[in-house]
C-alpha positions in Angstrom: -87.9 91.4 196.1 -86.6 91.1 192.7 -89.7 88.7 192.0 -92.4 91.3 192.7 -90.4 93.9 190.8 -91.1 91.7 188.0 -94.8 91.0 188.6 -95.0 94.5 188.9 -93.6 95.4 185.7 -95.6 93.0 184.2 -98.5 94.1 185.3 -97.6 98.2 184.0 -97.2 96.5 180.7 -100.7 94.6 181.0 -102.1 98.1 181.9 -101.1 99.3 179.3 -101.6 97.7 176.6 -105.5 97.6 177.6 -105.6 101.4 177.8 -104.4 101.3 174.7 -106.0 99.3 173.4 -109.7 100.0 174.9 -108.7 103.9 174.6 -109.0 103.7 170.9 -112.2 101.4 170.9 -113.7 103.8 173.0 -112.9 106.4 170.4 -113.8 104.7 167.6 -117.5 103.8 169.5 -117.4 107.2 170.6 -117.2 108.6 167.2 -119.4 106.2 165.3 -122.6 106.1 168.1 -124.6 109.0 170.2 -125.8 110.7 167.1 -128.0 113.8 167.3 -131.6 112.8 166.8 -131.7 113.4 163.1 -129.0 111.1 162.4 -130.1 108.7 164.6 -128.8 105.5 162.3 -131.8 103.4 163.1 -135.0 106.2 162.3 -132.7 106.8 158.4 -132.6 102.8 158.3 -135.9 102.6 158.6 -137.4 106.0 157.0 -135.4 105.2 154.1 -136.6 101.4 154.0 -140.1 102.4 154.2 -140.1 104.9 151.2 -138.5 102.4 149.1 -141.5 99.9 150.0 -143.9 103.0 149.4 -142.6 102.4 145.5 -142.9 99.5 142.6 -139.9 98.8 140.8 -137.7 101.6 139.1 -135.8 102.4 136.2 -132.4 102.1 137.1 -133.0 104.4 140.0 -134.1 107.6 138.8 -137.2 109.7 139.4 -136.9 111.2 135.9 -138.1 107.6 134.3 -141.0 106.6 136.1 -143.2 106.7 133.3 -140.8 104.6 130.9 -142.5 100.4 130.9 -140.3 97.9 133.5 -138.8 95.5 131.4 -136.2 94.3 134.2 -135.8 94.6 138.3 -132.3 97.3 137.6 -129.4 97.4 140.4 -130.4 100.5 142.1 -133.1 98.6 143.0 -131.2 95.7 144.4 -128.6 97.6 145.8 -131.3 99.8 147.9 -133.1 96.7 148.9 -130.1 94.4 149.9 -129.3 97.4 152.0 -132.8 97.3 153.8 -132.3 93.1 154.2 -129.0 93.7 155.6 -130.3 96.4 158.1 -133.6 94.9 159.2 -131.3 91.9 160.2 -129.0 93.9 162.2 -132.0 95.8 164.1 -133.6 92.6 164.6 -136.7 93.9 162.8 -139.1 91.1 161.7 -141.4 93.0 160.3 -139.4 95.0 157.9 -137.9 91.4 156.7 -141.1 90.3 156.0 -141.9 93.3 153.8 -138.8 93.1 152.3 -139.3 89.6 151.5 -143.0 89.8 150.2 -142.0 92.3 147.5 -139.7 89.3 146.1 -142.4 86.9 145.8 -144.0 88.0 142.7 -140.8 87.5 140.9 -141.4 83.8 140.9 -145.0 84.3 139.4 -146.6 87.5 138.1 -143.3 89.7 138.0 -141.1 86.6 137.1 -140.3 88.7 133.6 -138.8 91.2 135.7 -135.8 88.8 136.6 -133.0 90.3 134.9 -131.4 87.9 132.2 -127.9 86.8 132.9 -126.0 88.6 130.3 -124.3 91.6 132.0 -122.4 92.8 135.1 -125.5 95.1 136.1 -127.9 92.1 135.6 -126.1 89.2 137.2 -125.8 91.5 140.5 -129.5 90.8 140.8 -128.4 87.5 142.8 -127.3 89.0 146.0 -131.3 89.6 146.7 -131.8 85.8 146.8 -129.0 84.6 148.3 -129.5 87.2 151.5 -133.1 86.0 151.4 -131.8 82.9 151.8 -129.3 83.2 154.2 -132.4 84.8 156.3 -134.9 82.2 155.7 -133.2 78.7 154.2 -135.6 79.0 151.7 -134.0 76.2 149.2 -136.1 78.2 146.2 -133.9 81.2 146.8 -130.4 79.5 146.8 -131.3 78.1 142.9 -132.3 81.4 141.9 -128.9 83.4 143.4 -126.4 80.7 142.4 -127.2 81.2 138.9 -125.9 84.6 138.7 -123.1 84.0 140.8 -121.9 81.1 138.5 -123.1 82.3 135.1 -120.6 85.4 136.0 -117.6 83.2 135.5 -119.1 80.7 133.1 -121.2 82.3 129.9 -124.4 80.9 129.1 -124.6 78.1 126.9 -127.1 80.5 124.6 -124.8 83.6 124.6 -122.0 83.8 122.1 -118.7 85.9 123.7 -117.5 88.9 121.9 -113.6 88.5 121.5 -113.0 91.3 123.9 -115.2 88.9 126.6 -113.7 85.7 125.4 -110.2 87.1 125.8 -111.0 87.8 129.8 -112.5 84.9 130.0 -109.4 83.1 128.9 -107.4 84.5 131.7 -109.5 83.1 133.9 -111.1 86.3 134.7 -115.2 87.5 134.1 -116.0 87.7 130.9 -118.0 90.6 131.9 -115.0 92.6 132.9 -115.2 95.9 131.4 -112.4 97.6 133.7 -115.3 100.0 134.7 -115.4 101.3 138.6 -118.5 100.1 139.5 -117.9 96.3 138.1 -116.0 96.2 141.6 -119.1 96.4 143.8 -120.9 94.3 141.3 -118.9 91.7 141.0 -117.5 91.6 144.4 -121.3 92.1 146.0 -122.2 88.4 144.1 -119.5 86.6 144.3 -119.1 87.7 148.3 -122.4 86.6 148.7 -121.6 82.8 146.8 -119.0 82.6 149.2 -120.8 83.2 151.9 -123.9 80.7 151.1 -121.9 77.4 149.8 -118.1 78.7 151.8 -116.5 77.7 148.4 -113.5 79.6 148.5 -113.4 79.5 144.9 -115.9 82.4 144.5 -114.1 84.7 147.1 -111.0 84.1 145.1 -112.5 84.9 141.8 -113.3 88.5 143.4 -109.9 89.1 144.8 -108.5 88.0 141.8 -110.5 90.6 139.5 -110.0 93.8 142.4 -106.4 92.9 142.0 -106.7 93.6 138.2 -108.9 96.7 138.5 -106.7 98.9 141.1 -103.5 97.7 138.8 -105.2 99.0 135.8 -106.8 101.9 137.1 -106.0 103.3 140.8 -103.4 106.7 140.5 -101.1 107.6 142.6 -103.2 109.8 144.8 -105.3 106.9 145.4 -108.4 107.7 143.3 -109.7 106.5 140.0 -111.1 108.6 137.3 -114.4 107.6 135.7 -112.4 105.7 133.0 -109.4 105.6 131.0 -110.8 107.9 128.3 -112.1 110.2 131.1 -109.7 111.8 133.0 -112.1 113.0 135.9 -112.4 111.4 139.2 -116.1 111.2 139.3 -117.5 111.0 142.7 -120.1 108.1 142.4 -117.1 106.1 140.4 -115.2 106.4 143.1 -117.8 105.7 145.6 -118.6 101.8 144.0 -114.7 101.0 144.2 -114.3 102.4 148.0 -117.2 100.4 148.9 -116.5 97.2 146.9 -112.7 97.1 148.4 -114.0 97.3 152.1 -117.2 94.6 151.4 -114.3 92.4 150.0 -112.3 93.2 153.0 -114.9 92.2 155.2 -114.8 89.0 154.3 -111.5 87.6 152.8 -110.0 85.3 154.2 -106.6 87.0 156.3 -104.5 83.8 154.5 -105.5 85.0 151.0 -102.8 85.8 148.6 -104.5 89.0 147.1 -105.6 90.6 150.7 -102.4 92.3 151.0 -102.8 94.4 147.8 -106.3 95.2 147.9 -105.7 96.0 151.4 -103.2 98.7 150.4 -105.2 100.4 147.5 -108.1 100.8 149.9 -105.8 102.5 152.5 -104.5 104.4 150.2 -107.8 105.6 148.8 -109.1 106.1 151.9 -106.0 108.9 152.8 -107.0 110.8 149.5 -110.5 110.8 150.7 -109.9 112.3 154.2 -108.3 114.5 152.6 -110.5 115.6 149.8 -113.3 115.7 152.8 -114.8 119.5 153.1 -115.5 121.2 156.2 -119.0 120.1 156.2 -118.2 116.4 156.1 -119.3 116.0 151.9 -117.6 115.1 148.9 -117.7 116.8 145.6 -119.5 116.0 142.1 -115.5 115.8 141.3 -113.9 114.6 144.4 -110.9 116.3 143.6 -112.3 119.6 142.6 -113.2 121.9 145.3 -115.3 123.9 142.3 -118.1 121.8 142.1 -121.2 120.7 144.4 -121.6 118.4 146.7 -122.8 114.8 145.9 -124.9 112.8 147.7 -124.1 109.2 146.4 -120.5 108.9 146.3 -120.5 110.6 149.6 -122.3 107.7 151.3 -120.4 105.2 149.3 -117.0 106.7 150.8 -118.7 107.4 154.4 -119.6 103.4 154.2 -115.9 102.3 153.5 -114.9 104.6 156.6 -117.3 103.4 159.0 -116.6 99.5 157.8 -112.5 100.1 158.2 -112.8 101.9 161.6 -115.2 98.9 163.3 -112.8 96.4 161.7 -110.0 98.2 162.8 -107.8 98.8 159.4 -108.4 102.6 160.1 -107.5 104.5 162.9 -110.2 105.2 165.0 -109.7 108.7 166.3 -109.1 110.1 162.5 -111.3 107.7 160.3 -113.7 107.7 163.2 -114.4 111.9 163.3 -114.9 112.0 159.4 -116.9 109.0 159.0 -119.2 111.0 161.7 -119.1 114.1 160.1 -119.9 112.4 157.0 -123.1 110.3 158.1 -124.3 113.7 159.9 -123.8 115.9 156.7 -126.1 113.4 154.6 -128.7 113.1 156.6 -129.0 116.7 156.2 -130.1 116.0 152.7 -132.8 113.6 153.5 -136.6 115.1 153.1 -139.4 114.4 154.6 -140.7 112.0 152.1 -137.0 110.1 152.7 -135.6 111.1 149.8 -132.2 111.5 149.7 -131.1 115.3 147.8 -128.0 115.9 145.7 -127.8 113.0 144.0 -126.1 113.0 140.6 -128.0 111.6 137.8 -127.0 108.2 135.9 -123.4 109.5 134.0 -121.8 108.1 131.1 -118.3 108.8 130.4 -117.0 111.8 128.4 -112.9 113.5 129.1 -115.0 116.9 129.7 -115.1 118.7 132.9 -118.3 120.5 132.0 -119.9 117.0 131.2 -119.3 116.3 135.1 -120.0 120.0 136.3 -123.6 120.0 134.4 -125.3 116.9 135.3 -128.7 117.2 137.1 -128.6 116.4 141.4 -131.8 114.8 141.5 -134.3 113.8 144.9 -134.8 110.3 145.9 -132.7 108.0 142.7 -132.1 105.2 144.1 -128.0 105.6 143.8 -128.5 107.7 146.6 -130.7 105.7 149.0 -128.9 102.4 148.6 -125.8 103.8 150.0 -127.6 105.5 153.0 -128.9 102.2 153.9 -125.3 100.5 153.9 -124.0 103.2 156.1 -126.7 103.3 158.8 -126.6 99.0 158.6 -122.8 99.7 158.9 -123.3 101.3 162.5 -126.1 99.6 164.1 -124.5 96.1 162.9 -121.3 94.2 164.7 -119.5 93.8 161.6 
């Protein structure tokens, strides 16, 4: 008797622990699938893909320098196209690879001027376009091209002379492009995560872990945010946005064993508390996330949406909570997408100045590319099994 009590009890336990479990999966499944029709993840994917194919190269993103001459491919650019390679692999769609892909080719021959020179943390970013293309093809021409930028991030070109401020980083064994500026963090990380991922070198991954480490103790508050800089003292939405999304692309993909995963693990939990909470009640975030004041921003608002839906399908956020605002947050946006598939609301390129007016009266402009890279991450993020 005393033997099938046992088994019994046993088996209440088993039970339980699978309701648990599977209860919050289907919440968090739930939450992040069964979208209305005009949030439908896939249509935004590719709406948003194809009006980026409709358009030659930009100037670093914005509609309000089209007429200025291309001297450079700029990271908008690459960030809004990596996001298109990364989606048309998760929806299986050939053809949108192959479009994606033929808009490369010309930067071997006719365009080749347009390859950015290696000399700065917005230029060496560049490389994540060919390593993903080679990652989807095993074209040995694109591996060359991205593993320059990756490795010329640690080690200077021979032809390039290292300001003291450089040199110094570079002496710690850190970039000698780090600047302590937010969106260095999705820069860096985004090539060095993709080195990693091409040669499994654990070197690179390291490197990145190594300078997130540096950036949230230099700059991440108490409340979890991060103003625009140290001389600024406003937490600019778009600034905020690059760090949310680099901490959960590093995430992704470091190793569990890895010293600095604990860390960055808790300064992207602990950003992503402030941002639930700084959430309004139609599932945006502010020019300012932390004033209620100002309007609501278009970029930084995917960024964060991104991180959420990437921590709930990994499971470092609690599905039920992380799950409803990273929904309400994808359905808000796509609110502000046109018919053209330009995304609305999205603040203008932002220097720093420790002025809240600076912040208050910048321009939301239609269609920059700041705004339509990050829409592409977050519908990749749902349709993909990350």
């Amino acid at each position: 008797m005393r033997k099938y009590s046992i088994i019994g009890s046993l088996l209440l336990v088993v039970v339980a622990v699978c309701a648990f479990t599977f209860g919050h999966r289907g919440t968090a499944n739930t939450e992040l699938t069964d979208f209305p029709l005009e949030a439908d993840p896939v249509a935004v994917g590719n709406k948003i893909s194809n009006r980026f194919l409709e358009q030659w190269h930009s100037q670093y993103g914005s509609p309000l320098r089209v007429d200025e001459p291309r001297t450079q491919v700029t990271y908008p650019d690459v960030c809004t196209w990596l996001g298109g390679l990364w989606f048309a692999k998760a929806t299986q769609n050939i053809g949108l690879q192959e479009r994606l892909e033929a808009r490369f080719q010309p930067l071997f021959t006719t365009e080749a001027y347009l390859q950015p020179k290696a000399n700065h943390v917005d230029n060496n970013v560049f490389g994540v376009l060919p390593l993903e293309l080679y990652m989807q093809t095993k074209d040995e021409k694109y591996l060359e091209m991205g593993m320059k930028y990756a490795d010329t991030q640690w080690e200077a070109p021979d032809t390039l002379k290292l300001t003291a401020y450089e040199q110094a980083w570079a002496d710690k064994g850190f970039s000698w492009q780090t600047r302590l500026w937010m969106d260095d963090m999705f820069m860096i990380t985004a090539i060095q995560a993709q080195a990693y991922r091409v040669t499994k070198d654990e070197k690179y991954i390291n490197r990145a872990s190594r300078e997130m480490v540096v950036y949230l103790d230099s700059l991440q508050l108490n409340n979890g945010l991060f103003y625009h800089a140290p001389s600024a003292h406003y937490c600019w939405g778009r600034a905020n946005g690059w760090m949310a999304v680099g901490m959960a692309e590093l995430l992704r993909i470091l190793p569990e064993n890895n010293s600095d995963r604990p860390a960055i693990m808790k300064g992207y939990l602990k950003m992503m508390r402030k941002l639930k909470e700084t959430q309004n009640e139609h599932g945006m975030w502010r020019q300012l996330v932390d004033d209620p004041e100002l309007w609501e921003e278009t970029s930084g608002s995917a960024m964060f949406t991104y991180a959420m839906i990437v921590g709930v399908k990994k499971g470092w956020l609690d599905a039920e909570e992380y799950g409803k605002a990273a929904r309400q947050g994808w359905i808000a946006l796509c609110n502000y997408i046109d018919e053209a598939g330009d995304v609305k609301a999205v603040c203008e390129g932002t220097m720093i100045k420790n002025s809240r007016e600076h912040y208050v009266n910048r321009l939301p402009l239609t269609g920059d590319l700041h705004g339509q890279a990050p829409m592409l991450w977050c519908a990749y993020a749902l349709v993909a099994n990350l």
